[in-house]
C-alpha positions as CSV (number, residue, x, y, z in Angstrom):
1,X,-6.9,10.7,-12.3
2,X,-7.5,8.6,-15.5
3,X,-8.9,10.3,-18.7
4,X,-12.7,8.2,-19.3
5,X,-11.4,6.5,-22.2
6,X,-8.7,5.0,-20.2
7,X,-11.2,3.3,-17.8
8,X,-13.2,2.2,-20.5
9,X,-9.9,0.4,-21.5
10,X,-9.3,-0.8,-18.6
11,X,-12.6,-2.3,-17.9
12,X,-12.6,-3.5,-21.7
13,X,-9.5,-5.5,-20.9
14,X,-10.9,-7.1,-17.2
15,X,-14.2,-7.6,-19.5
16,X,-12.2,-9.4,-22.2
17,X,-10.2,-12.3,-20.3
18,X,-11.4,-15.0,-18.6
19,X,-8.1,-16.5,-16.6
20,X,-6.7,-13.2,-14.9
21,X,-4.1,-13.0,-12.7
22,X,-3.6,-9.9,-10.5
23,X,-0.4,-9.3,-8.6
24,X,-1.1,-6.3,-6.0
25,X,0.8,-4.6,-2.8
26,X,0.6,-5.7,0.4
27,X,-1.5,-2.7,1.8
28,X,-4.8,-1.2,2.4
29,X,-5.0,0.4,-1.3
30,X,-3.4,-2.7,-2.9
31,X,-5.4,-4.8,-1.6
32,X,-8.7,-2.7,-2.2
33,X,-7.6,-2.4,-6.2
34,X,-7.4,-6.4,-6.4
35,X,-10.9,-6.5,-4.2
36,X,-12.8,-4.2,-6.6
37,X,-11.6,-5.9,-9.8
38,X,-12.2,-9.6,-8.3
39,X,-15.8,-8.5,-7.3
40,X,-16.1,-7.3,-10.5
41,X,-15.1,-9.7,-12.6
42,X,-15.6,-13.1,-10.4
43,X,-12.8,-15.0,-11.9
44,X,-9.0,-15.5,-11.4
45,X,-6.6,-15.8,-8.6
46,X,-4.8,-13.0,-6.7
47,X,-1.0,-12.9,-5.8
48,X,0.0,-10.4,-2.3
49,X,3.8,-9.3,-3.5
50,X,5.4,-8.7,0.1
51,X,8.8,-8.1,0.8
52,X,9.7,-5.2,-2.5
53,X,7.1,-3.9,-5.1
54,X,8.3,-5.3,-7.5
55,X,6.8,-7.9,-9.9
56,X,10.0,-10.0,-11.2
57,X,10.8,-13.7,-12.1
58,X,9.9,-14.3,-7.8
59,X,6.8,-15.1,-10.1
60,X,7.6,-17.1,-12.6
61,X,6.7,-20.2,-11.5
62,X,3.3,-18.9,-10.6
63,X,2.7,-17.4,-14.1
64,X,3.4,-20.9,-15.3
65,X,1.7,-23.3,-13.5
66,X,-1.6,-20.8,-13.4
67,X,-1.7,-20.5,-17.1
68,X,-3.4,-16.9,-17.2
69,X,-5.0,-15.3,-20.1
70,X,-4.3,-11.9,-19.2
71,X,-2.0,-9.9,-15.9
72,X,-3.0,-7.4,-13.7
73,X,-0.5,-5.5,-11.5
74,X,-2.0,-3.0,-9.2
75,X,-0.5,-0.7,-7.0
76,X,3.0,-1.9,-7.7
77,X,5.6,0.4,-8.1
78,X,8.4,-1.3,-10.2
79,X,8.2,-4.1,-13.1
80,X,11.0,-5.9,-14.4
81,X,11.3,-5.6,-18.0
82,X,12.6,-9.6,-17.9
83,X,9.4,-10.5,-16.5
84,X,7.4,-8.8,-19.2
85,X,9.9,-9.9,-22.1
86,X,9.2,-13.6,-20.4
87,X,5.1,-13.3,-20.5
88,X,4.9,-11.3,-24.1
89,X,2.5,-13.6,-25.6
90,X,0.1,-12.8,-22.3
91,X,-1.5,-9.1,-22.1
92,X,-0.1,-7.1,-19.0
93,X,-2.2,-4.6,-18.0
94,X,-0.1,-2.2,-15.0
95,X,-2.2,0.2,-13.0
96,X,0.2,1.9,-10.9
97,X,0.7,6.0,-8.9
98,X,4.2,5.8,-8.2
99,X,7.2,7.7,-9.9
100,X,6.3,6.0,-13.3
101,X,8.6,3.8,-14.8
102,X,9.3,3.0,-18.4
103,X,8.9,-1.0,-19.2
104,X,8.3,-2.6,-23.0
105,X,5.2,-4.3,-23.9
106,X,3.1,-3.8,-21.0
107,X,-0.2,-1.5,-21.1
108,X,0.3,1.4,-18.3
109,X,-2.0,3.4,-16.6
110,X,-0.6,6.0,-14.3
111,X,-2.0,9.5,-13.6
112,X,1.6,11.0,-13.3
113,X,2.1,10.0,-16.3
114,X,0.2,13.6,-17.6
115,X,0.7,14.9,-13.9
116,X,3.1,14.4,-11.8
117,X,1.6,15.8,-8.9
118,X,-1.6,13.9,-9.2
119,X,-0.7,11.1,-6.9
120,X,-4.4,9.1,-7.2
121,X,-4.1,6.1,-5.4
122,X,-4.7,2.6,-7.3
123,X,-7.9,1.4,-5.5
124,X,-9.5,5.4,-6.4
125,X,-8.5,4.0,-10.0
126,X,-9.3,0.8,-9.8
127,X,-13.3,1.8,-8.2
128,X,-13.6,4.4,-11.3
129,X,-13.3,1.6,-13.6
130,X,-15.7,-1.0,-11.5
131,X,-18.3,1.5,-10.5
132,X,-21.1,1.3,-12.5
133,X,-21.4,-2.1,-11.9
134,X,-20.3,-2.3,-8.7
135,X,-21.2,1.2,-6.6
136,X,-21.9,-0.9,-3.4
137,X,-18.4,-2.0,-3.4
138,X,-17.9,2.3,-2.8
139,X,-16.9,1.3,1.2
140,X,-13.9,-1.0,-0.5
141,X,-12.6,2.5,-2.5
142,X,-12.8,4.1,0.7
143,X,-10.9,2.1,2.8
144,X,-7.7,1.7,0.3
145,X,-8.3,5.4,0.2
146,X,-7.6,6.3,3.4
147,X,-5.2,3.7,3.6
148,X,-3.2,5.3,1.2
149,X,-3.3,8.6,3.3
150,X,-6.0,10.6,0.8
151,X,-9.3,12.1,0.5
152,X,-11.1,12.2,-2.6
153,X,-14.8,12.2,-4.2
154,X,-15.0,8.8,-2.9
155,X,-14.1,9.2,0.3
156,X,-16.3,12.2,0.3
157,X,-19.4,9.9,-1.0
158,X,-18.9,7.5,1.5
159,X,-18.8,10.0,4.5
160,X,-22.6,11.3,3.3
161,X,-23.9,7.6,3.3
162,X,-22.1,6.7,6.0
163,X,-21.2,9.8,8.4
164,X,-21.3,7.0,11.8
165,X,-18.4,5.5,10.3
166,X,-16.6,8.6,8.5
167,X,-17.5,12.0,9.6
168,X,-17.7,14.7,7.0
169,X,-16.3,17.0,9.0
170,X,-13.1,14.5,8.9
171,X,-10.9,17.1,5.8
172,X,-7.5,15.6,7.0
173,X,-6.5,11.8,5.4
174,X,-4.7,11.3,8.4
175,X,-7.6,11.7,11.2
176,X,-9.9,9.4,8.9
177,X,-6.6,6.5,9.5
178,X,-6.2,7.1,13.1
179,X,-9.1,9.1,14.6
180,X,-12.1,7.4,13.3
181,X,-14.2,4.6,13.2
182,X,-13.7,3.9,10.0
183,X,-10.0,3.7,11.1
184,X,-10.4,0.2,12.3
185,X,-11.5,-1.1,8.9
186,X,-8.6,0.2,7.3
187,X,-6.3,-1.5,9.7
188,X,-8.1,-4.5,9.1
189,X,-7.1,-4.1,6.2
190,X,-3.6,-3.7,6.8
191,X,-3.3,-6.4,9.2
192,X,-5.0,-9.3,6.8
193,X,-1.8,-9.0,4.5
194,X,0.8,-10.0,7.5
195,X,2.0,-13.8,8.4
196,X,2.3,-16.6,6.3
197,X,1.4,-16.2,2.4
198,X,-1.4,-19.1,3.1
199,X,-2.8,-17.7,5.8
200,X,-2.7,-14.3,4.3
201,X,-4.5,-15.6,0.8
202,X,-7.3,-17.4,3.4
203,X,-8.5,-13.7,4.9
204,X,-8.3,-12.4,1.2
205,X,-10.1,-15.1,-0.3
206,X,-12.9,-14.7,3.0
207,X,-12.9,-10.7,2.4
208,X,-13.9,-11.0,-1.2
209,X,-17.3,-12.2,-0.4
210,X,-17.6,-9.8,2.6
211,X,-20.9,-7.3,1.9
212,X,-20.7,-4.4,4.2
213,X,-17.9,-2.6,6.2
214,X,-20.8,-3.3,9.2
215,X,-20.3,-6.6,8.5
216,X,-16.8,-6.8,10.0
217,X,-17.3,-3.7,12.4
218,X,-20.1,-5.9,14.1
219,X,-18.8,-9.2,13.5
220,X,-22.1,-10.6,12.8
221,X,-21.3,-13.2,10.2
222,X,-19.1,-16.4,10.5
223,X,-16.6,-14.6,7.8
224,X,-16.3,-11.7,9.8
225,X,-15.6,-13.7,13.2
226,X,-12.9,-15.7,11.6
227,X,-11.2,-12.2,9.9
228,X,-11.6,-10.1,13.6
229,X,-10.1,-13.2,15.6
230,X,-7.2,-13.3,12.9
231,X,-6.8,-9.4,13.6
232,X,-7.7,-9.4,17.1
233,X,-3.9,-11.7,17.2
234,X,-2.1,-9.6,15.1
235,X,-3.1,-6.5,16.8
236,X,-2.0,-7.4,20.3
237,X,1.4,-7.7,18.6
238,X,1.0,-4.1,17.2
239,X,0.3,-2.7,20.4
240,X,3.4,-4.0,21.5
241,X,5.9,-2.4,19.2
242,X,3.7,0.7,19.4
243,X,4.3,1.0,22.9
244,X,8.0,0.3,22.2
245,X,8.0,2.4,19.8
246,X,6.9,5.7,22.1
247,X,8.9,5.3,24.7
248,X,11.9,6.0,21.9
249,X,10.6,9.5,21.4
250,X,13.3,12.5,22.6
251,X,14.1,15.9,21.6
252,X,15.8,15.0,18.1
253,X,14.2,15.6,15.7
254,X,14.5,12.0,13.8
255,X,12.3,9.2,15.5
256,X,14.0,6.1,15.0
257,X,12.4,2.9,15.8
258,X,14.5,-0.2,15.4
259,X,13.5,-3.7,16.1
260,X,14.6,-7.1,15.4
261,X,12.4,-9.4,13.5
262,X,9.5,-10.8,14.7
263,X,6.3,-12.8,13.4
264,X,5.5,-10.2,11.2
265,X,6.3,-6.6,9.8
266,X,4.9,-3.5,11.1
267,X,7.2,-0.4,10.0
268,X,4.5,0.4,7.5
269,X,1.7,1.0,9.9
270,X,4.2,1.6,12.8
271,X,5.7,5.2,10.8
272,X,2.3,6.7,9.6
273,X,1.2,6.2,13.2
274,X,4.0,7.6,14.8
275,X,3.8,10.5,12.0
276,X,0.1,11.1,13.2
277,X,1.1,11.5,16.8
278,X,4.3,13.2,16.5
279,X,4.0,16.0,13.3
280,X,7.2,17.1,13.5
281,X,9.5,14.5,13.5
282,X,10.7,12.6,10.6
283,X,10.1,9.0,11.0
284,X,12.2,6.2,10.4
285,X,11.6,2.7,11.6
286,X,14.1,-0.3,10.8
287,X,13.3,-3.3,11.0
288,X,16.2,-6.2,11.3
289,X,15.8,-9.3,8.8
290,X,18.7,-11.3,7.2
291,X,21.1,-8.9,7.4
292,X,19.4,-5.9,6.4
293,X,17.5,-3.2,7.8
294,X,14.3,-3.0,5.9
295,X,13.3,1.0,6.8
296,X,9.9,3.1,6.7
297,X,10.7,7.0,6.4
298,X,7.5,9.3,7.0
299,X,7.7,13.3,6.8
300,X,5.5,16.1,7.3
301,X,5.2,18.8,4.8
302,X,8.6,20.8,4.4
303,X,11.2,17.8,3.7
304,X,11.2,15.7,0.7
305,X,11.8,12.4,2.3
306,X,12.7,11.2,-1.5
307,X,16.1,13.7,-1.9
308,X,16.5,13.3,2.0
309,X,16.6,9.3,1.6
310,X,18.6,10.0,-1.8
311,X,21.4,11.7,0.1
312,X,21.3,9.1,2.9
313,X,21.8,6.6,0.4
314,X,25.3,7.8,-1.0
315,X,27.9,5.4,-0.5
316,X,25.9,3.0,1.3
317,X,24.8,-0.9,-0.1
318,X,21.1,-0.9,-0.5
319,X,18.1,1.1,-2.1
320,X,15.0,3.1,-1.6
321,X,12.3,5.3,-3.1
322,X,8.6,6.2,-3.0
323,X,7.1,9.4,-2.7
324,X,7.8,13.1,-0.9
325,X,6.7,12.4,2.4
326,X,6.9,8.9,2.6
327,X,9.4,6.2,1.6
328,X,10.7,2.6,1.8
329,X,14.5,1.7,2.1
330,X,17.0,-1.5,2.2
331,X,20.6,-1.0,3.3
332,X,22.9,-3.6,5.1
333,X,23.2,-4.0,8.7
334,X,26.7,-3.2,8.7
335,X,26.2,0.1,7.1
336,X,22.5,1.5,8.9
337,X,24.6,3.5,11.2
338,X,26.4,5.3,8.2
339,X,22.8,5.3,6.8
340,X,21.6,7.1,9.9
341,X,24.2,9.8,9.7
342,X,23.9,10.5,6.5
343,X,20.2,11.1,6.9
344,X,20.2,13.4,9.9
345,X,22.6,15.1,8.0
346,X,19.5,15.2,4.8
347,X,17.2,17.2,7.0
348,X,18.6,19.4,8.9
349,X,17.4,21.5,5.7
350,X,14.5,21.5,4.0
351,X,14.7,19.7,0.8
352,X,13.4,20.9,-2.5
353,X,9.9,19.6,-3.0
354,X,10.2,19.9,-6.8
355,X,11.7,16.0,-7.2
């Protein structure tokens, strides 16, 4: 975690700004960080980054015409150093977990920074900053929480007020996800961030006044309705490549899922799932788009996905990274196969878990 006099900073610099602009991942704990600082602070505009998460001149333009006072960039694991050389004159404040990353004139906030084994997701940062003036927005923490595959104080907190919804019996992150009913909050979640960048900004925009997780579990508000029957859609597509998806299980120990593109992107979800119900496989699901295969890679405990994926990666057009057990990768269609090798090849041996 964040030293106290960090969160005081950071809350001194959401405190001290009246334009902000937050750019934040498309997942559960993305989304969750930019929820708790909007509720907060009531002011500004958010930005999903899809596709890589990276903040670059993709966002130029918006920077520009939206004129902010002052960045956020939350749970975002890479920053180009162009884009903060372009935006000098505007404070950018990074809150980040990931493998942390050296950029100029940008104020950073990562916990691996002084530990790199403390892996605190963003939205777990983002709530210790928020929560004095917002500890009802606790179930928000908790949901980007579990999202992120973790258990913490906050997730512990919420399971005492709220045992109906999150056992405290629950002590693995990966039954809260999958085996709970907290489980379909998080996927709501999830599921908000896919389609069409207008659509996706119309649930987000609808969330942030949102007041209780019962709200949307028992879809008794017009808000809630209009976010269910957006998931309700997007889930019946999920089921779908889920069901593909099992029927692709055999003896090897490598699951691979690949599909071509559809509507929308699922490896995400798709690979934590499939880690859930099958411990000890490794997990890679490749999706087809424009010529690449755009890859998910999950691991159980006793392979470092991020040397395995290294090692896949040798001599082959595309990139990757993330952290031990679970990763994101790129690579050309023309060259997945090679890709695939090279990565069976990775774990047939434990890797080192010292990366």
């Amino acid at each position: 975690m964040l030293s106290k006099e960090q969160y005081s900073q950071i809350l001194e610099e959401l405190d001290n700004c009246k334009r902000p602009l937050y750019f934040f991942h498309d997942d559960a704990d993305g989304l969750s960080s930019f929820l708790l600082f909007y509720r907060y602070k009531q002011e500004g505009k958010g930005v999903c980054v899809k596709s890589q998460p990276k903040v670059d001149s993709r966002f130029f333009k918006i920077v520009q015409e939206y004129e902010p006072d002052k960045i956020f960039i939350l749970d975002l694991a890479m920053l180009d150093q162009d884009f903060a050389d372009e935006f000098r004159n505007i404070p950018i404040i990074w809150v980040d977990h990931h493998t942390p990353l050296k950029v100029h004139g940008v104020k950073y906030f990562n916990p691996r920074l002084e530990n790199m084994e403390d892996n605190s997701c963003a939205s777990y940062l983002c709530y210790n900053v928020v929560k004095e003036a917002r500890p009802e927005d606790l179930w928000i923490a908790a949901a980007g929480t579990v999202g992120d595959w973790q258990l913490n104080e906050v997730t512990e907190e919420f399971a005492k007020k709220h045992p109906d919804l999150l056992p405290e019996s629950v002590d693995r992150p990966e039954v809260a996800l999958f085996d709970t009913p907290f489980s379909k909050l998080v996927r709501i979640f999830n599921f908000m961030l896919k389609g069409k960048t207008q659509e996706v900004m119309r649930s987000v925009k609808t969330l942030t006044r949102v007041e209780s997780p019962y709200e949307l579990l028992k879809n008794n508000t017009p808000r809630a309705n209009f976010l269910l029957k957006r998931y309700d859609e997007i889930n019946d597509l999920y089921d779908e490549l889920l069901d593909f998806a099992v029927k692709k299980v055999s003896k090897s120990n490598l699951l691979l899922v690949r599909y071509a593109e559809i509507k929308m992107s699922f490896s995400s979800e798709l690979s934590n799932e499939l880690l859930y119900r099958y411990p000890d496989k490794v997990i890679l699901v490749a999706r087809e788009k424009s010529g690449e295969m755009k890859c998910s890679l999950r691991t159980s405990p006793g392979i470092n996905m991020q040397e395995a994926l290294k090692k896949a990666l040798e001599g082959v057009e595309g990139y990757g990274g993330g952290h031990k057990f679970a990763c994101g990768a790129c690579v050309k269609v023309e060259q997945f196969e090679q890709f695939v090798e090279q990565l069976k090849e990775a774990i047939k041996k434990p890797q080192k878990e010292d990366s």
